[in-house]
C-alpha positions in Angstrom: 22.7 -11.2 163.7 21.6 -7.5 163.7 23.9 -4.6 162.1 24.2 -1.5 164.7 26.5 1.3 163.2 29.7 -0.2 161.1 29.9 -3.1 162.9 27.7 -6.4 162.9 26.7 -8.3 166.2 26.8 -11.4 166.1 24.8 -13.6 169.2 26.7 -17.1 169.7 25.7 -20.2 171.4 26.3 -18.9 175.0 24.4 -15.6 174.1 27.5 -13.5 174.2 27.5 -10.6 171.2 30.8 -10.2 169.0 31.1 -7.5 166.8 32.4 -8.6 163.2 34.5 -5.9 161.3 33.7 -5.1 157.6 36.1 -7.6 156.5 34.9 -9.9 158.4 31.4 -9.1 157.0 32.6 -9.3 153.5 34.1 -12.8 154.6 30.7 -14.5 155.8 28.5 -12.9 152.9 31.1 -14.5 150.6 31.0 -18.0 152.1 27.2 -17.4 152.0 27.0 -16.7 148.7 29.0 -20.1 147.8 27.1 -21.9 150.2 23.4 -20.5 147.9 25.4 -22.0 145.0 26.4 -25.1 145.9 22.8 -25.7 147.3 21.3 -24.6 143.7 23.1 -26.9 141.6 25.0 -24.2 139.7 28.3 -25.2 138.5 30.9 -23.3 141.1 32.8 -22.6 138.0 30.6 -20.2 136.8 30.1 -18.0 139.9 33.7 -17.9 141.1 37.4 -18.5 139.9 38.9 -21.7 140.2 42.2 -22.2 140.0 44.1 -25.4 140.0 48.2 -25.2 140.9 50.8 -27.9 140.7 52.3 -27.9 143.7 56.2 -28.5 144.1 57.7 -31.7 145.2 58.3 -32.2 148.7 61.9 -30.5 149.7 65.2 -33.3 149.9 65.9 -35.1 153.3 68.7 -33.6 154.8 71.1 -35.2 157.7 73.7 -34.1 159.2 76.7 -34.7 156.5 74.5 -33.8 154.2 74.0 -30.5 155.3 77.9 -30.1 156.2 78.1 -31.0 152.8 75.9 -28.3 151.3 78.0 -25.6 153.4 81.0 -26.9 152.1 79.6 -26.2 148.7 79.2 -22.8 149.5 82.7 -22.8 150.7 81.8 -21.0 154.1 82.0 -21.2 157.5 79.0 -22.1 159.6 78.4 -18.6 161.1 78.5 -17.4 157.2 76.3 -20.0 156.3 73.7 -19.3 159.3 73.8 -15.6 158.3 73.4 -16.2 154.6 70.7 -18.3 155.4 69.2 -15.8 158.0 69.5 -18.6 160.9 70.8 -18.2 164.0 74.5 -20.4 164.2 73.2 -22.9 166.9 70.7 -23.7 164.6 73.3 -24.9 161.8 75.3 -26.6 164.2 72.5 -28.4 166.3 71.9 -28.9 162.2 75.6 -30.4 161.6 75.9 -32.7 164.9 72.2 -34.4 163.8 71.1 -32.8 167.3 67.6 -31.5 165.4 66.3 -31.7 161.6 65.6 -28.9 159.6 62.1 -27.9 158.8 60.5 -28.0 155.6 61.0 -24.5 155.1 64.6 -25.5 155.7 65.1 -28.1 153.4 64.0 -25.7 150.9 66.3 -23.5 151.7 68.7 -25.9 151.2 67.5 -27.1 148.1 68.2 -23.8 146.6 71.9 -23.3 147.8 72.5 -27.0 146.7 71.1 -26.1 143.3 72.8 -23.4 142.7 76.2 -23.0 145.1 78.1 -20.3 143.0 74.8 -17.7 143.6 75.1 -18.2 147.3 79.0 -17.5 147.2 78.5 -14.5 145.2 76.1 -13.2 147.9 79.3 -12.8 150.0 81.9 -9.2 150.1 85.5 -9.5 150.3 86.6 -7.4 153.2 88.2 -4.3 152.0 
């Protein structure tokens, strides 16, 4: 490695030079410094903040009826639902007919309008 200007060179394996931005700089000396630490012995705990989450449970399984059955909760149409949802209409459908599964990002989604139907129908204007 040798710094020239702002930017550090690196050499790789095939003797090729990258340059490494300052963040990416800040990135290496940081996984250096833990590195040192880990090799001295000193508990990580001391030199860095750990923090330990609780992760959520994994999203519900959805099928077809099942997510005909959360639209019909909402009391909407599946073009409404796609839009309120921010998914294209196919989607919903190829959803509906059992054609493809939502993703977990999905199910979430879903988990949310199925907890709480009467917030995703307020979401929705009357047509004045």
């Amino acid at each position: 490695m040798k710094i020239k200007g702002k930017r550090l060179q690196i050499r790789g394996r095939r003797g090729l030079t990258r340059s490494m931005s300052a963040k990416g700089r800040e990135i290496v000396a940081s996984l250096s410094q833990a590195i040192e630490a880990e090799r001295s012995g000193v508990p990580l705990g001391s030199m860095f903040s750990i923090r330990t989450v609780v992760l959520p449970d994994e999203p519900s399984a959805y099928n077809a009826a099942t997510i005909r059955a959360t639209r019909e909760k909402v009391g909407v149409s599946q073009t409404i639902f796609a839009h309120l949802l921010g998914v294209s209409v196919m989607l919903v459908r190829a959803w509906e007919q059992g054609q493809r599964a939502p993703a977990m990002w999905a199910r979430r989604l879903l988990d949310e309008v199925n907890h709480d139907p009467p917030r995703w129908r307020r979401m929705l204007r009357k047509a004045s």
